[in-house]
C-alpha positions in Angstrom: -54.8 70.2 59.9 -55.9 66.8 58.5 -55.7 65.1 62.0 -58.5 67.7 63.2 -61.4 66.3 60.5 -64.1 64.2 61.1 -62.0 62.1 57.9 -59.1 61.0 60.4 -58.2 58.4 62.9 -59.6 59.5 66.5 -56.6 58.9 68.9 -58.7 58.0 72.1 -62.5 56.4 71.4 -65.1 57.7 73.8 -66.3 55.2 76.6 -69.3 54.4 78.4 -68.8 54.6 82.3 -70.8 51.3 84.3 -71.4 54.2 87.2 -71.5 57.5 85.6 -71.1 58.4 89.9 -67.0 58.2 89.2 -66.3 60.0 86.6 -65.3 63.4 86.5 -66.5 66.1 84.8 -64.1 69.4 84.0 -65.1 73.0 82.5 -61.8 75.6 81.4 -62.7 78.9 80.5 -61.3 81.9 79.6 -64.1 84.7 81.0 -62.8 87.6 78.8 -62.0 89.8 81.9 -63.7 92.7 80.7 -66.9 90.8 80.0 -70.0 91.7 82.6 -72.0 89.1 81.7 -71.0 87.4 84.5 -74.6 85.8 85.7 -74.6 84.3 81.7 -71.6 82.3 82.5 -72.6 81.3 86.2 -75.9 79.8 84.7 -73.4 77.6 82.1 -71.6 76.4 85.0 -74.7 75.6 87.6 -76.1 73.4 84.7 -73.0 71.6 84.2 -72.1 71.6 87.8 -68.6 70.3 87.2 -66.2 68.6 89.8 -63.1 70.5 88.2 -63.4 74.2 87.0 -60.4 76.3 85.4 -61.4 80.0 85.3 -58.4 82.2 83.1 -58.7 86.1 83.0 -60.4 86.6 86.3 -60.0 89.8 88.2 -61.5 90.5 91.8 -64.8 91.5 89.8 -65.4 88.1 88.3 -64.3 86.9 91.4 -67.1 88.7 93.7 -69.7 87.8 91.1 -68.9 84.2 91.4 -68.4 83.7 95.1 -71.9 82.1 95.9 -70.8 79.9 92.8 -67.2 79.1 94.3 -68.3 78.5 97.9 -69.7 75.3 96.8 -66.5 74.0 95.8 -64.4 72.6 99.1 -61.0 73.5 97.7 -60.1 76.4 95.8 -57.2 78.3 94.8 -56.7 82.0 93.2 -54.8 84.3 91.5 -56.6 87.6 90.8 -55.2 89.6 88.6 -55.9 93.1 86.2 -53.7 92.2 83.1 -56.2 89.1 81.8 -53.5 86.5 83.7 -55.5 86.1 86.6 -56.6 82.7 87.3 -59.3 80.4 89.4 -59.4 77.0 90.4 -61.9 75.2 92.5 -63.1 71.4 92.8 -64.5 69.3 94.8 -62.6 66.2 94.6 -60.5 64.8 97.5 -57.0 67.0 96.9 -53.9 65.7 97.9 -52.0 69.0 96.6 -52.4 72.3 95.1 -50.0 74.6 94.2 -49.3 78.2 91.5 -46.9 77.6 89.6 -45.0 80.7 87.9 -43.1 78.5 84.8 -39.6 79.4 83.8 -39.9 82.7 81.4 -43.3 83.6 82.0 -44.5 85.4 84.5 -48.2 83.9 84.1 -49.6 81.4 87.0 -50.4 77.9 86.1 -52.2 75.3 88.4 -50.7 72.1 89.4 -52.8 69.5 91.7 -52.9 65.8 92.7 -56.7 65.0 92.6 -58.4 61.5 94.4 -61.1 60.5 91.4 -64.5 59.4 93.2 -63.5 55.7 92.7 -59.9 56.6 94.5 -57.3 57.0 91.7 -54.9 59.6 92.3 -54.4 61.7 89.4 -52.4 65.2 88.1 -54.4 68.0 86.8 -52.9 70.9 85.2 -54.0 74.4 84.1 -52.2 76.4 81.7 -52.9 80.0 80.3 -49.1 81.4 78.7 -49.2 84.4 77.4 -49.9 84.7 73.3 -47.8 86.1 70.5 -49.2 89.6 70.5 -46.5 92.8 70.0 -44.5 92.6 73.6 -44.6 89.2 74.3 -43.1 86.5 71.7 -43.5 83.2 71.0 -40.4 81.7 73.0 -41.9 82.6 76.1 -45.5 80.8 75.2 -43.7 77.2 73.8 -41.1 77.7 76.8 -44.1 77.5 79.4 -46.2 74.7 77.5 -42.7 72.7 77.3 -42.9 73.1 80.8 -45.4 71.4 81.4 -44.5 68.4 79.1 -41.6 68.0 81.3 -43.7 67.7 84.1 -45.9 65.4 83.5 -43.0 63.1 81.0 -41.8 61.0 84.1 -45.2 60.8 86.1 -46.4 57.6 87.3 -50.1 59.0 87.7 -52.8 59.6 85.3 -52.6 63.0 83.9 -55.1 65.9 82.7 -53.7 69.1 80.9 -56.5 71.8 80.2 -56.3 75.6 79.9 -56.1 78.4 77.0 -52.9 77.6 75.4 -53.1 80.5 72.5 -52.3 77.9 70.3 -53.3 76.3 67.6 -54.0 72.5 68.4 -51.8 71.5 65.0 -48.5 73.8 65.7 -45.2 72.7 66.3 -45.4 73.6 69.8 -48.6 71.9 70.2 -47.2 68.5 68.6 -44.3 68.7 70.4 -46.3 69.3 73.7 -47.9 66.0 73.0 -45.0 64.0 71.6 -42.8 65.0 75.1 -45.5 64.5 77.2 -47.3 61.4 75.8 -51.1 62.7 75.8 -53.7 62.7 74.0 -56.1 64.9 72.5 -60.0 64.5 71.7 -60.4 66.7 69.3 -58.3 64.3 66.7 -60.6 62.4 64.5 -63.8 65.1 65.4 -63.3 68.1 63.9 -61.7 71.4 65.2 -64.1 72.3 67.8 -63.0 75.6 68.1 -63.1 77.5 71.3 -61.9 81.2 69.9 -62.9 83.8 68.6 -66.4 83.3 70.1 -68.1 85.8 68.0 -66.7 85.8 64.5 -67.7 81.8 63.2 -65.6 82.9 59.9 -62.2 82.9 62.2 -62.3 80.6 65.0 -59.2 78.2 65.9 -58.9 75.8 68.7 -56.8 77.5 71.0 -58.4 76.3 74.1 -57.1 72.7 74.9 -57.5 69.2 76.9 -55.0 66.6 77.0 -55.5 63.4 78.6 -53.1 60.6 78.8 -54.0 57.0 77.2 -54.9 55.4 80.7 -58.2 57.7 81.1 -61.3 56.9 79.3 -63.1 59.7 77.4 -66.7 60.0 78.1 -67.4 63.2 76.3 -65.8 66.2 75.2 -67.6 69.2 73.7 -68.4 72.9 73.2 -70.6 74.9 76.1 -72.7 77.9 75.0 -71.2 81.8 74.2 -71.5 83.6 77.5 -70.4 86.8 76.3 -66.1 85.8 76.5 -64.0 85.7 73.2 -63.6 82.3 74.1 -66.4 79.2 74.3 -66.5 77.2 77.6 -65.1 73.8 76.7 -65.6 71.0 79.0 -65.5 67.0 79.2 -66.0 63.8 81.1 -63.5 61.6 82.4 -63.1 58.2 83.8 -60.0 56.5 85.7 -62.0 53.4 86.3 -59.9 50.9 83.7 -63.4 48.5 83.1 -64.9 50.9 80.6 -66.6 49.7 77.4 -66.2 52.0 74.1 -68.7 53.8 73.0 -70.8 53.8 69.9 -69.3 56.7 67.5 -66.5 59.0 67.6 
């Protein structure tokens, strides 16, 4: 756990962006699918209004209540579900693919796409949400889908961004391995645990809800948005493909 203390090494230094116009800004979520408090979380994401949103544990309820929201956004892409596996994507970047993705022993979607940054960089986005280790579903099947998606992004020749609830700890051995197949890197390293779950207890909360970036993107923030009503916190950050960035004052 050393690694997630303000006492550590950061792995990736925030950066300042010349034209904060090309950078792109990403919120993932995990609603709570029983939740009602669904204007609460709409007004979170009409502040932060970001190009890239990842909505996990939406049924056709949250979905309705955030369709003015959604219609905003050019491209979307859904999976609406009653078991708390449902998912949403929508942005409004240029998209040069989109697909669900069912991983290999998992019957949970995840999102795959090939976004066009504002200053024209083609990049891969990913959206994960395996199932946790609850009674009925064991670990195997949660490290086989985040293993997965290692693999897939290993041999890529593009810039690559990982979000999503992983229900796991950033410091596991599933998580470290995640990184060490995939080469990414995580923001959280060097600031603290920043942790996403469980929303209303602060004397138990982990950081289960994840970003992964690999070392060719700048960092431009990363940080905690405000309890909505979910188990889970909002998380979102700021990215930028644009390779003339200048680091940033602090961590």
């Amino acid at each position: 756990m050393f690694p997630y203390t303000p006492l550590a090494q950061t792995e990736i230094d925030f950066v300042q962006a010349s034209d904060p116009s090309i950078t792109v800004s990403l919120i993932s979520v995990n609603v709570l699918m029983e939740n009602t408090l669904h204007d609460d979380l709409k007004a979170i994401i009409d502040r932060e209004d970001p190009d890239i949103l990842l909505l996990m544990e939406t049924d056709q309820v949250w979905s309705d209540a955030l369709s003015d929201l959604l219609a905003r956004y050019p491209t979307t892409k859904s999976h609406l579900a009653d078991d708390h596996y449902g998912l949403i994507f929508a942005t409004r970047l240029e998209t040069q693919s989109l697909e669900l993705l069912w991983p290999d022993a998992d019957d949970t979607p995840a999102i795959r796409a090939v976004l066009r940054s504002p200053d024209g960089v083609d990049f891969n986005f990913l959206g994960l949400h395996p199932r946790p280790p609850v009674p009925g579903n064991t670990t195997v099947v949660r490290d086989k889908q985040i293993e997965d998606a290692a693999l897939l992004t290993q041999s890529s020749i593009r810039p690559t961004v990982v979000m999503g609830d992983f229900n796991d700890v950033a410091w596991s051995w599933t998580t470290r391995r995640f990184k060490r197949y995939s080469g990414l890197v995580e923001p959280r390293v060097g600031r603290g645990m920043i942790s996403s779950f469980h929303a209303n207890y602060s004397f138990l909360r982990l950081p289960i809800d994840q970003i992964f970036i690999t070392k060719d993107i700048g960092l431009v923030s990363f940080n905690r948005l405000d309890n909505f009503g979910s188990d889970h916190f909002p998380m979102a950050a700021t990215v930028l493909f644009d390779k003339s960035w200048e680091v940033a004052d602090g961590r």
